[in-house]
Structure formats: C-alpha cells, structure tokens
PQR file of N, CA, C, O and H, with PARSE charges and radii, in Angstrom:
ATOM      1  N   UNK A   1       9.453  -0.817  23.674 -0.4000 1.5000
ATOM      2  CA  UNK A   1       8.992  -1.686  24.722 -0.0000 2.0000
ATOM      3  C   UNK A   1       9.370  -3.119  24.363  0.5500 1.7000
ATOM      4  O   UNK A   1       9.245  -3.527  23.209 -0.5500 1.4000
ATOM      5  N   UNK A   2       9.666  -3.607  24.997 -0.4000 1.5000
ATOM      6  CA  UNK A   2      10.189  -5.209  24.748 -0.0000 2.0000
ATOM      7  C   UNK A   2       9.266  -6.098  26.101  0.5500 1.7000
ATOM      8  O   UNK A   2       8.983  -5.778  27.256 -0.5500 1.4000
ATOM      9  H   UNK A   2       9.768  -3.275  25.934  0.4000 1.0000
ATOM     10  N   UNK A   3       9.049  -7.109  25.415 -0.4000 1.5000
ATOM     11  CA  UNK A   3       8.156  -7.720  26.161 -0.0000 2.0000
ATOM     12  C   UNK A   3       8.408  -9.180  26.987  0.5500 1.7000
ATOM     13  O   UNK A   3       7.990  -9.683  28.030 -0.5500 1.4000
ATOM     14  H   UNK A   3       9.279  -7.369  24.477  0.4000 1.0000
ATOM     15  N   UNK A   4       9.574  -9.655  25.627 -0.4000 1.5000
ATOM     16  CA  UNK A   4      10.007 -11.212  25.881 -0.0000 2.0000
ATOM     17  C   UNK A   4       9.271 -12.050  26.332  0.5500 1.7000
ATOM     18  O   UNK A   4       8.187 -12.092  25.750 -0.5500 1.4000
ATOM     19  H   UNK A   4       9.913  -9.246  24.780  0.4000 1.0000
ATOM     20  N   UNK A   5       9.417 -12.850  27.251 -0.4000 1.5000
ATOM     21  CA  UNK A   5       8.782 -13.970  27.286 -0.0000 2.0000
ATOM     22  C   UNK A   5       7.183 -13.702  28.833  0.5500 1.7000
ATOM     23  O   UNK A   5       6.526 -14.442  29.565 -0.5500 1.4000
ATOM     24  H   UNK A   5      10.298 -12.816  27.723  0.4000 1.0000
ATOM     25  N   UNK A   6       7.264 -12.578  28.624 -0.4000 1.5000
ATOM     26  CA  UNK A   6       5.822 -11.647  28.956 -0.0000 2.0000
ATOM     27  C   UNK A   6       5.072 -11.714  28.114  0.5500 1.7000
ATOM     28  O   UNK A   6       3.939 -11.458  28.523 -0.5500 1.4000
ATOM     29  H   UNK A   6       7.798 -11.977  28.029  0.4000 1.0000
ATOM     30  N   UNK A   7       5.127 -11.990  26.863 -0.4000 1.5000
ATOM     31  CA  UNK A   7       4.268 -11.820  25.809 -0.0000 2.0000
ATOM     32  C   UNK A   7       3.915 -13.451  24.812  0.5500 1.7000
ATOM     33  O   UNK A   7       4.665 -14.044  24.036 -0.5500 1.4000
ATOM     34  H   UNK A   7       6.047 -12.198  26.531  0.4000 1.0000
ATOM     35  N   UNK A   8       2.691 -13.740  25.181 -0.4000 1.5000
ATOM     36  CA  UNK A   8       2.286 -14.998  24.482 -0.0000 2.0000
ATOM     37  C   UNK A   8       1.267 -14.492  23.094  0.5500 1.7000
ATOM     38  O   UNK A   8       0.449 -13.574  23.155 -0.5500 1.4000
ATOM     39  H   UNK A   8       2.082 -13.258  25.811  0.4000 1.0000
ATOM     40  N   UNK A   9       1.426 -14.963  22.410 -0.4000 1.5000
ATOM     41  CA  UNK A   9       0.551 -14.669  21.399 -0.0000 2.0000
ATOM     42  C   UNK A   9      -0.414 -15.870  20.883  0.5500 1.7000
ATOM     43  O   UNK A   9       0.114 -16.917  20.509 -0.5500 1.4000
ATOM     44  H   UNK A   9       2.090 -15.708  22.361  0.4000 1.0000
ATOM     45  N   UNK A  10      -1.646 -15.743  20.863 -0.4000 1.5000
ATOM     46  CA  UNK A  10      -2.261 -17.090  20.536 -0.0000 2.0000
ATOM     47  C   UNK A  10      -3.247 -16.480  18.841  0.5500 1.7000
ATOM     48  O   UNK A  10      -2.891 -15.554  18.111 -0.5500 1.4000
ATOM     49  H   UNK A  10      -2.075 -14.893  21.167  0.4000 1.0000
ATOM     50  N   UNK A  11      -4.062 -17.072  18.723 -0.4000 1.5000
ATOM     51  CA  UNK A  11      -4.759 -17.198  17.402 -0.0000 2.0000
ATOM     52  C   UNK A  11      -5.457 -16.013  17.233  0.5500 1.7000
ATOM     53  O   UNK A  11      -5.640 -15.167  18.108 -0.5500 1.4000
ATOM     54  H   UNK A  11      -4.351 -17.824  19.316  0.4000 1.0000
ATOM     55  N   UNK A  12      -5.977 -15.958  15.683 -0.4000 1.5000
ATOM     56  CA  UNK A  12      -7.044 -14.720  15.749 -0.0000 2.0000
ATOM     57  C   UNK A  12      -8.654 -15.508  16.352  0.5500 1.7000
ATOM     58  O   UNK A  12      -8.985 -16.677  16.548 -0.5500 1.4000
ATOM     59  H   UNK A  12      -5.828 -16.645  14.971  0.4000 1.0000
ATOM     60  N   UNK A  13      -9.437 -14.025  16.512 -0.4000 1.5000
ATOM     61  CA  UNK A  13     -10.460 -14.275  17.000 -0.0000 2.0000
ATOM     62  C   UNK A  13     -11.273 -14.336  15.950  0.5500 1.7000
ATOM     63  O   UNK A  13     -10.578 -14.207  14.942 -0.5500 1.4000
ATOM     64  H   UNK A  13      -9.168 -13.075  16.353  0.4000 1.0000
ATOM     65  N   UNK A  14     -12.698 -14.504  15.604 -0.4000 1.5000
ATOM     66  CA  UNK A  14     -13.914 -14.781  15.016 -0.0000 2.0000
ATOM     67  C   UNK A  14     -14.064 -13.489  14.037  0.5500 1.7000
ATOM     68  O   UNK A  14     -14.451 -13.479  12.868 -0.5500 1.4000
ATOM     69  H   UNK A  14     -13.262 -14.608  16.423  0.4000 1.0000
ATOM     70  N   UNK A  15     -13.614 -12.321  14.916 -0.4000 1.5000
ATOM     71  CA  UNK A  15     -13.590 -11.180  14.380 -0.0000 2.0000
ATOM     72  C   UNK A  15     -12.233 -10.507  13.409  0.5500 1.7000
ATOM     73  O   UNK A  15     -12.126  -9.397  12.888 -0.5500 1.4000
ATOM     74  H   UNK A  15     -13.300 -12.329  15.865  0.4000 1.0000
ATOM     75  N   UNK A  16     -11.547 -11.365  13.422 -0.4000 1.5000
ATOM     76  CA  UNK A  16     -10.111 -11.183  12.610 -0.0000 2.0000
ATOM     77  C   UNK A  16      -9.351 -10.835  13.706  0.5500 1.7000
ATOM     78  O   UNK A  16      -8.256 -10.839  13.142 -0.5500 1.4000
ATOM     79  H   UNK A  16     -11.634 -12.266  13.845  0.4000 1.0000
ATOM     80  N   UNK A  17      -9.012 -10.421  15.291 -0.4000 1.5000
ATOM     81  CA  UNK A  17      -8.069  -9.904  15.821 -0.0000 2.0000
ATOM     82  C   UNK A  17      -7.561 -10.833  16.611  0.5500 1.7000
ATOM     83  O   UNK A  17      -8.053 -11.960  16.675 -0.5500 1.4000
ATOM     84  H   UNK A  17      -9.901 -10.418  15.749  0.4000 1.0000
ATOM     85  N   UNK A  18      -6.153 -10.329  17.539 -0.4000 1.5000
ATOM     86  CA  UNK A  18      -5.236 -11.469  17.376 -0.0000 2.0000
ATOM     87  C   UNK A  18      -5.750 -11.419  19.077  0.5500 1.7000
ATOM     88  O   UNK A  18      -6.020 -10.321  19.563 -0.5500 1.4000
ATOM     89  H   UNK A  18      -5.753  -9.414  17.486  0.4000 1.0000
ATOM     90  N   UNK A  19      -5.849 -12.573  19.845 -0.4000 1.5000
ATOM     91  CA  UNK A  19      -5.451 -12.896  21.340 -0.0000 2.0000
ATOM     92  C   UNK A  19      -4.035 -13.036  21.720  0.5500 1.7000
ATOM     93  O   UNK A  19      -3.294 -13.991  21.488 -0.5500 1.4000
ATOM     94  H   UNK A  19      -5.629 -13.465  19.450  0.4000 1.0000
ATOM     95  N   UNK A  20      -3.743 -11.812  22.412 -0.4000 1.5000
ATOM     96  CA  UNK A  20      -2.571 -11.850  23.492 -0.0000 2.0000
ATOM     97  C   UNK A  20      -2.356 -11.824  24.941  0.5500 1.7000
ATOM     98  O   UNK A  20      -2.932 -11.066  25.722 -0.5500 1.4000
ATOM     99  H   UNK A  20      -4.345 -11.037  22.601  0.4000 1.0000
ATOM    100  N   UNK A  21      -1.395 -12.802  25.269 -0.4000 1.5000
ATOM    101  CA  UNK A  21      -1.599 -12.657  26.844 -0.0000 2.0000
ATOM    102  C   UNK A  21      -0.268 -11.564  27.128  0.5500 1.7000
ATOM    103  O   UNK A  21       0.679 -11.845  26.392 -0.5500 1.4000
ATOM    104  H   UNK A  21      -0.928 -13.418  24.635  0.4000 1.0000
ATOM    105  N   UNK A  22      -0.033 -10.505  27.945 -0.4000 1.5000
ATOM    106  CA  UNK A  22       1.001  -9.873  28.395 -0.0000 2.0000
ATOM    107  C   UNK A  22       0.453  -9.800  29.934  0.5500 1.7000
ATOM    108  O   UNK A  22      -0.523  -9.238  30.431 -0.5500 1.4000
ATOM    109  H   UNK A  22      -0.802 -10.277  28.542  0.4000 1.0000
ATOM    110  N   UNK A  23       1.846 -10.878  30.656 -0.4000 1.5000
ATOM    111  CA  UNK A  23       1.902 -10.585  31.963 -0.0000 2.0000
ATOM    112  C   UNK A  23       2.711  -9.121  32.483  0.5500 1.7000
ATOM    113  O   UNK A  23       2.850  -8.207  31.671 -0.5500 1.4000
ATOM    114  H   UNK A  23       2.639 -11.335  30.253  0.4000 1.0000
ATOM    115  N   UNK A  24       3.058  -9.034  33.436 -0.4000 1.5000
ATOM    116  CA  UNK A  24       3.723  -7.682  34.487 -0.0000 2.0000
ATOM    117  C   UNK A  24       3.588  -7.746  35.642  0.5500 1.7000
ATOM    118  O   UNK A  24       2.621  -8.410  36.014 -0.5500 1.4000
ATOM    119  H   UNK A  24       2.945  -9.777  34.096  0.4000 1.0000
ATOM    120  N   UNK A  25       4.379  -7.170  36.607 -0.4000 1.5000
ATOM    121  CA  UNK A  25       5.059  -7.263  37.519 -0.0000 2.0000
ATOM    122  C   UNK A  25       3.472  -6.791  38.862  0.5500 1.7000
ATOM    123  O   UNK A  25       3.424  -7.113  40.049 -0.5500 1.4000
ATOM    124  H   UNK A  25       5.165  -6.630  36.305  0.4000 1.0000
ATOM    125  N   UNK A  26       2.711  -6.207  38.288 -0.4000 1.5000
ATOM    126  CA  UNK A  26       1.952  -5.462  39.001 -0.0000 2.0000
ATOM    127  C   UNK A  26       0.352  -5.011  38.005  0.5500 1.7000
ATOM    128  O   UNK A  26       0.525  -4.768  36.810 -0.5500 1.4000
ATOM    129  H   UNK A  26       2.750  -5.945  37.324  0.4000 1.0000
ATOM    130  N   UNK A  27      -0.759  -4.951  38.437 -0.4000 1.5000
ATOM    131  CA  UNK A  27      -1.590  -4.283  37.301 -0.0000 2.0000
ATOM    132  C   UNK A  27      -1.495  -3.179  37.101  0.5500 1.7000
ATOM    133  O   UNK A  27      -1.585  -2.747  35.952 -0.5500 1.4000
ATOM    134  H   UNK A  27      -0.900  -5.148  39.407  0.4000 1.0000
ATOM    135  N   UNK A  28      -1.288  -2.401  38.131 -0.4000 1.5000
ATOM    136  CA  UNK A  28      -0.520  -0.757  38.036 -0.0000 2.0000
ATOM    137  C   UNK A  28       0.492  -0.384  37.143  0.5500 1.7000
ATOM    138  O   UNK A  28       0.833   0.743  36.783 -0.5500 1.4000
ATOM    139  H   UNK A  28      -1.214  -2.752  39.064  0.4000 1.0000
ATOM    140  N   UNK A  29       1.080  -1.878  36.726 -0.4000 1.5000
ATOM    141  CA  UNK A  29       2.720  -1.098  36.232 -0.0000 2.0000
ATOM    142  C   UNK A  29       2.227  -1.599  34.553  0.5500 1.7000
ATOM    143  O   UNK A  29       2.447  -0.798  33.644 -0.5500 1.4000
ATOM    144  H   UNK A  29       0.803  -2.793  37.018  0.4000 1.0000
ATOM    145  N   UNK A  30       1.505  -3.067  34.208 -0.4000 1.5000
ATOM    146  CA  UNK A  30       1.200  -3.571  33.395 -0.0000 2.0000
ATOM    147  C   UNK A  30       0.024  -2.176  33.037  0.5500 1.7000
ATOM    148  O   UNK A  30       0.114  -2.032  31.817 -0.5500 1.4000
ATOM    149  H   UNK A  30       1.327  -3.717  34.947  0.4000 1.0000
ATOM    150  N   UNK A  31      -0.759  -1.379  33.455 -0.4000 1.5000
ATOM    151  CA  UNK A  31      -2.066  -0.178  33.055 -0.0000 2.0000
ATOM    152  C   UNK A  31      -0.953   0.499  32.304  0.5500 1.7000
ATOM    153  O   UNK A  31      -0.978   0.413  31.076 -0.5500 1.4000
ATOM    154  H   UNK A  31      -0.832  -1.496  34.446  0.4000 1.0000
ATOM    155  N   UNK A  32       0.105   1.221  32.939 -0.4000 1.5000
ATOM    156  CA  UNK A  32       0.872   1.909  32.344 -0.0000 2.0000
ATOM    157  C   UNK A  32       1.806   1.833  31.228  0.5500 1.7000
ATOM    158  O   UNK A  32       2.091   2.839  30.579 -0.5500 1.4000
ATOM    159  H   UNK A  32       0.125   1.292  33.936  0.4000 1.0000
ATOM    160  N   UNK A  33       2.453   0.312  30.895 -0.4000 1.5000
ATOM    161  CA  UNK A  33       3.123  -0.163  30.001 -0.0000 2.0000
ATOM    162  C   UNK A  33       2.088   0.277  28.633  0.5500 1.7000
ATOM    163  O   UNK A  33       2.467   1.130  27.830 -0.5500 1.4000
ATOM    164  H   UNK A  33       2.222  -0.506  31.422  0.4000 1.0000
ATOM    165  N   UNK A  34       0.943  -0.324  28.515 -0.4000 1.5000
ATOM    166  CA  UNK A  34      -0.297  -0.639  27.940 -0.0000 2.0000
ATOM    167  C   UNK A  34      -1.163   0.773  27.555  0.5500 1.7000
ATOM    168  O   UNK A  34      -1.915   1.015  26.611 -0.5500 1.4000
ATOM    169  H   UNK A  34       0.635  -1.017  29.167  0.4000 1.0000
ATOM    170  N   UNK A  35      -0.813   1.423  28.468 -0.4000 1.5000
ATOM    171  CA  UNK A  35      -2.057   2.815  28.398 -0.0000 2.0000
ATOM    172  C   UNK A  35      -1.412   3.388  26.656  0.5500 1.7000
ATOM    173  O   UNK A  35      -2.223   3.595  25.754 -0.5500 1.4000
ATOM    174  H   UNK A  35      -0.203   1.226  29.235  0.4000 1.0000
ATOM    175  N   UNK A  36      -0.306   3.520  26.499 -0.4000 1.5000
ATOM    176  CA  UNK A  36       0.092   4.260  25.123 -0.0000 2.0000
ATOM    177  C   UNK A  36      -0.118   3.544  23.641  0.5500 1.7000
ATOM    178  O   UNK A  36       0.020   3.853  22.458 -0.5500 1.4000
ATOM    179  H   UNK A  36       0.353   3.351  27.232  0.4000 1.0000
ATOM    180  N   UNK A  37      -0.574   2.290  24.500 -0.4000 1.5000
ATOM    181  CA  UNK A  37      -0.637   1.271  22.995 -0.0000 2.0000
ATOM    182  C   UNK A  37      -2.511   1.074  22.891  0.5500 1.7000
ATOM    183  O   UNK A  37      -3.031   0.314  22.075 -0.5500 1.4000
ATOM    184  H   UNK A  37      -0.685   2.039  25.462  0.4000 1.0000
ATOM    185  N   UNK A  38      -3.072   1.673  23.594 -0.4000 1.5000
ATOM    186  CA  UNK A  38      -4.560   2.304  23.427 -0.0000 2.0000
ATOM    187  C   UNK A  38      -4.956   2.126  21.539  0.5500 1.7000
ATOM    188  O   UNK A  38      -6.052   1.706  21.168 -0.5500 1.4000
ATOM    189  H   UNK A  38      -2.650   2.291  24.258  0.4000 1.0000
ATOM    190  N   UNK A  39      -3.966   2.488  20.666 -0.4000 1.5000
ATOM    191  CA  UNK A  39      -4.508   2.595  19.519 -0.0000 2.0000
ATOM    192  C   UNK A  39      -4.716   1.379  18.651  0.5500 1.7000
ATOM    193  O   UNK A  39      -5.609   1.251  17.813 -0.5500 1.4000
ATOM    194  H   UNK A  39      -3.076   2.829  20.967  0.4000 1.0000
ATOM    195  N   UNK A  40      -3.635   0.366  19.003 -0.4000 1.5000
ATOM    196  CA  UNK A  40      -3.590  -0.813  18.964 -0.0000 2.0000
ATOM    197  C   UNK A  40      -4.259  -2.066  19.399  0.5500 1.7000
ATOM    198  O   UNK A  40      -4.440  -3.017  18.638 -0.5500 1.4000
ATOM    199  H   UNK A  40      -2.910   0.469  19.683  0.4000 1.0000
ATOM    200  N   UNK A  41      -4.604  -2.042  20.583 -0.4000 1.5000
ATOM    201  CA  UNK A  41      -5.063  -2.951  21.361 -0.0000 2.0000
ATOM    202  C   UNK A  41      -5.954  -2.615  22.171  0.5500 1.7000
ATOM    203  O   UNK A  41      -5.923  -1.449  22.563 -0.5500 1.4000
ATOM    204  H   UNK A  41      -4.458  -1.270  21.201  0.4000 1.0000
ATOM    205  N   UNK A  42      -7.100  -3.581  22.713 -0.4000 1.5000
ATOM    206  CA  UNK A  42      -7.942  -3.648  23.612 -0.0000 2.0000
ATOM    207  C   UNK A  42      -7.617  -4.563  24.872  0.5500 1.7000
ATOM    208  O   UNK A  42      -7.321  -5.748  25.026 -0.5500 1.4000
ATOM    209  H   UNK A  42      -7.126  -4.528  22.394  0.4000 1.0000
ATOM    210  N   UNK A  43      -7.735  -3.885  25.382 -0.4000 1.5000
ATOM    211  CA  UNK A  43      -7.370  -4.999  26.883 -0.0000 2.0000
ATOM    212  C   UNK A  43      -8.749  -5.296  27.576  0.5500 1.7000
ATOM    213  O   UNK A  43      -9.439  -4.353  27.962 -0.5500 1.4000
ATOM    214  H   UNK A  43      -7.975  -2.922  25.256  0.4000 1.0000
ATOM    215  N   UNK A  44      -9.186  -6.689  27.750 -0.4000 1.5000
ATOM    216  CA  UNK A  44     -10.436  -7.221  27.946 -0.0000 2.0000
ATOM    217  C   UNK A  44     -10.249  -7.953  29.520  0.5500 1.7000
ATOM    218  O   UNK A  44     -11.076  -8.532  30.223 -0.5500 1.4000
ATOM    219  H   UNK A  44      -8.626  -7.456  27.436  0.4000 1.0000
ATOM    220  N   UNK A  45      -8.876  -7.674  29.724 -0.4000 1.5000
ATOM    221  CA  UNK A  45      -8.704  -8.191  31.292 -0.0000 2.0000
ATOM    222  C   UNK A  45      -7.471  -8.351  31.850  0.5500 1.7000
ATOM    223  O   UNK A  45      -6.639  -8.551  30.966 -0.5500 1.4000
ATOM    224  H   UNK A  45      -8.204  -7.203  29.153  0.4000 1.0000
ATOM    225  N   UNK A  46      -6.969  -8.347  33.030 -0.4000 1.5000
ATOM    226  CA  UNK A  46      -8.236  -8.415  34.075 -0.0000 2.0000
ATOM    227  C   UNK A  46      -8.743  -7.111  34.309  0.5500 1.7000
ATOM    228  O   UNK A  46      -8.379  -6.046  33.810 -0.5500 1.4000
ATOM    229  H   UNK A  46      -7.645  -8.184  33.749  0.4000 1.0000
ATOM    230  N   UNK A  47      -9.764  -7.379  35.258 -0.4000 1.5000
ATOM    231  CA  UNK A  47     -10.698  -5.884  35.742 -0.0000 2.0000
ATOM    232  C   UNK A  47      -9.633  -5.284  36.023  0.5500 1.7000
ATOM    233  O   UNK A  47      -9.600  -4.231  35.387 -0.5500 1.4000
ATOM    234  H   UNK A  47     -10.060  -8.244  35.663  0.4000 1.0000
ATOM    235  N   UNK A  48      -8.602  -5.441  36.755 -0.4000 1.5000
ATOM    236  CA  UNK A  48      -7.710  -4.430  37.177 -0.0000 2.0000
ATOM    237  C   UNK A  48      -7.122  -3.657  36.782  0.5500 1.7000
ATOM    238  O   UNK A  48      -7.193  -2.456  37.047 -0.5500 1.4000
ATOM    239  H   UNK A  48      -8.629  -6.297  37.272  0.4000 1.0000
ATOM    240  N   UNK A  49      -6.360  -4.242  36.002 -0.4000 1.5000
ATOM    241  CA  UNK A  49      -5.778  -3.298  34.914 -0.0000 2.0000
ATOM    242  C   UNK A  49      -6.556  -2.527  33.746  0.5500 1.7000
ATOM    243  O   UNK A  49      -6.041  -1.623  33.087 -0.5500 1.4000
ATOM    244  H   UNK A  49      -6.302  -5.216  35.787  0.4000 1.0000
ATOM    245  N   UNK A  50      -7.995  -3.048  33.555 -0.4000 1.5000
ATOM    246  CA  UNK A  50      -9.221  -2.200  32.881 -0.0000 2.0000
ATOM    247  C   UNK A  50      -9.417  -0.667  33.997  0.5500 1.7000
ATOM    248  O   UNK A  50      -9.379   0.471  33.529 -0.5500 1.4000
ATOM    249  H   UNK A  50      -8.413  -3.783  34.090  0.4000 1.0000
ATOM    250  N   UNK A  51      -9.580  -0.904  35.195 -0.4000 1.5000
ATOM    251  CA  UNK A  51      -9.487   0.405  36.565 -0.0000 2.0000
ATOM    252  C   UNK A  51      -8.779   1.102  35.990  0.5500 1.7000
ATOM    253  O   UNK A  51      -8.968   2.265  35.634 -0.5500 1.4000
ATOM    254  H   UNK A  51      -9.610  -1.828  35.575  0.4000 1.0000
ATOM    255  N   UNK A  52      -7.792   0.361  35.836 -0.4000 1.5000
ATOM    256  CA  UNK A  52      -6.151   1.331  36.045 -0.0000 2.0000
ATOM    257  C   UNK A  52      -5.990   2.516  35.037  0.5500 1.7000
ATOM    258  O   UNK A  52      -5.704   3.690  35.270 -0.5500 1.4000
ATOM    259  H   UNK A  52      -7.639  -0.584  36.125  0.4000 1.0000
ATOM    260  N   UNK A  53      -6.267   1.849  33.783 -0.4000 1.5000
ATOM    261  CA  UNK A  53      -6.325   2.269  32.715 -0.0000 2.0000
ATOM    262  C   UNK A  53      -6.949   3.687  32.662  0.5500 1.7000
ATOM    263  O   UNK A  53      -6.523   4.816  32.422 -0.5500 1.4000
ATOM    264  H   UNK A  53      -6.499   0.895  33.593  0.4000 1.0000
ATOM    265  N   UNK A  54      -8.615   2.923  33.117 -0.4000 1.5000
ATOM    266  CA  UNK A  54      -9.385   4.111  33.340 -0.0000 2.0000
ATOM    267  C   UNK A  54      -8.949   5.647  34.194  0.5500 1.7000
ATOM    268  O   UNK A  54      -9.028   6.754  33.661 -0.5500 1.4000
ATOM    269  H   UNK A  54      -8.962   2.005  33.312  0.4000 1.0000
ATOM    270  N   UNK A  55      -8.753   5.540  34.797 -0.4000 1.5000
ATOM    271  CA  UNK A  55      -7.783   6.157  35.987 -0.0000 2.0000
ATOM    272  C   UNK A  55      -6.535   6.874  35.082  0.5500 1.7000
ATOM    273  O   UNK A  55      -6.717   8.091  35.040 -0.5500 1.4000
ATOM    274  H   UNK A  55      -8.689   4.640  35.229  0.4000 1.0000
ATOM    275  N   UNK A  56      -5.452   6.495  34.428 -0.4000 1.5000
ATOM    276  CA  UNK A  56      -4.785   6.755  33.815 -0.0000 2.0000
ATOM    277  C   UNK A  56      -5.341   7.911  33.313  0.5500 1.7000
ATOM    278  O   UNK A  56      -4.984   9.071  33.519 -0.5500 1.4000
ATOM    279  H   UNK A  56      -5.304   5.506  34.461  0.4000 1.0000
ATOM    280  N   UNK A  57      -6.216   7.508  32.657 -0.4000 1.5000
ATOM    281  CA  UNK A  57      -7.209   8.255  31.332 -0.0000 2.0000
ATOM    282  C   UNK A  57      -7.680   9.528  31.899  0.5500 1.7000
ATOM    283  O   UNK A  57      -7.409  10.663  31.508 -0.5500 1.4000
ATOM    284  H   UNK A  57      -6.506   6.566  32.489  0.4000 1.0000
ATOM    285  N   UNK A  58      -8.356   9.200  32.786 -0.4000 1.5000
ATOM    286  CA  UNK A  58      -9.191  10.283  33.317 -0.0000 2.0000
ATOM    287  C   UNK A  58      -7.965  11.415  34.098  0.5500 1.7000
ATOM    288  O   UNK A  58      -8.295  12.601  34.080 -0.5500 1.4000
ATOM    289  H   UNK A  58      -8.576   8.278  33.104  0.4000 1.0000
ATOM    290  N   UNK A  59      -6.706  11.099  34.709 -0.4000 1.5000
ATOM    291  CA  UNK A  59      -5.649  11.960  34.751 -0.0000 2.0000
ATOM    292  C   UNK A  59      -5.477  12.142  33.851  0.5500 1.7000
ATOM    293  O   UNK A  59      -6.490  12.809  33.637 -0.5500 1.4000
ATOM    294  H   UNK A  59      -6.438  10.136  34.724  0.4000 1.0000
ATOM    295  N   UNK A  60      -4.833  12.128  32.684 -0.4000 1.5000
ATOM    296  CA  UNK A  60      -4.260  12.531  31.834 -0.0000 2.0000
ATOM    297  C   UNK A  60      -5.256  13.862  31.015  0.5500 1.7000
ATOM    298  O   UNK A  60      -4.924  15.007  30.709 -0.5500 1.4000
ATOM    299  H   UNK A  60      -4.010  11.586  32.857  0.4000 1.0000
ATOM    300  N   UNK A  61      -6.643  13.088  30.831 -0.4000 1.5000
ATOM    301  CA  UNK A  61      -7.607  14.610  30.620 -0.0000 2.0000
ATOM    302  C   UNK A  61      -7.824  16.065  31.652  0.5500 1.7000
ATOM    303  O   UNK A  61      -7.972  17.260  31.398 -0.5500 1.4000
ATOM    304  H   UNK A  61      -6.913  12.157  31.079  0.4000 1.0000
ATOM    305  N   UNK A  62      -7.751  15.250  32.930 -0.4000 1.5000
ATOM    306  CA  UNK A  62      -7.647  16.638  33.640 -0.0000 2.0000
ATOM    307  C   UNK A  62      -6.886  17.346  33.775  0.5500 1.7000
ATOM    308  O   UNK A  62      -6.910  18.503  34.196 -0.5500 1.4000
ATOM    309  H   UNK A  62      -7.631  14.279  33.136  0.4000 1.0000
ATOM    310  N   UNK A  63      -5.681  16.374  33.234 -0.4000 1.5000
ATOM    311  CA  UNK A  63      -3.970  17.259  33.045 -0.0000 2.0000
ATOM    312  C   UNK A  63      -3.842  18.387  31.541  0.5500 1.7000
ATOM    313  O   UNK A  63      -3.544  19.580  31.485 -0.5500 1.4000
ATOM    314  H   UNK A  63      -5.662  15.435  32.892  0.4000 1.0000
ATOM    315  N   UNK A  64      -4.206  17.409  30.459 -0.4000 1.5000
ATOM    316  CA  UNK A  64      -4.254  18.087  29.502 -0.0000 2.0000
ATOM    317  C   UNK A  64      -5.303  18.237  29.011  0.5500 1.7000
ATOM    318  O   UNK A  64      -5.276  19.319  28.424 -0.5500 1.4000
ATOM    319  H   UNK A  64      -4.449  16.440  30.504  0.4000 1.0000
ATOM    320  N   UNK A  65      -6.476  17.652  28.878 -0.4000 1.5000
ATOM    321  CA  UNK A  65      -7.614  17.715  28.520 -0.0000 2.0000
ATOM    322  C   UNK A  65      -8.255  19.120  28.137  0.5500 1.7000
ATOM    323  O   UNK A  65      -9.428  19.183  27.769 -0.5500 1.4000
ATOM    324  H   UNK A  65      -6.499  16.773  29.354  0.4000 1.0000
TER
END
C-alpha cells in the first residue's frame, strides 16, 4: 500500500502511540484500504469510516466466521 502524500504523520501520544492523518478518495474506499491494517492501528475517526469498518467486519464474519 503506498500512501504518499495521503499520509501525514504527527507526534506520539501521552500513551506512546503515533497520530496519523490518512486521507482517501471516499470513507468507503479509505474503511477498506485500512480494514487489513486492523492489527496495527486504531482509527478514532471520522465516524464514517469507524461504520464502514464495522460493516466490513461484520461481512467478513458472516462470510467466514
């Protein structure tokens, strides 16, 4: 995945982890970029792409689950 200049990186947080901003074309398309990197990262916003995610998730269990 390449991100380029989609991807800002700012400081760590209080808690040791890092703040990143990653824009995308769509929150639909940005849920999906994002859904596989689940192990890595928390996405704290926007709501939308938090939905999306969810959604993702919950297909993917009824698929393979």
């Amino acid at each position: 995945m390449t991100l380029g200049d989609r991807l800002e990186v700012g400081g760590p947080t209080i808690d040791g982890r890092i703040e990143v901003v990653i824009r995308g074309y769509n929150e639909y398309a940005l849920a999906g970029e994002l859904a596989g990197l689940v192990e890595w990262l928390e996405v704290t916003g926007p709501p939308g792409v938090r939905v999306h995610l969810t959604l993702i998730g919950n297909a993917l269990i009824e698929r393979y689950g």
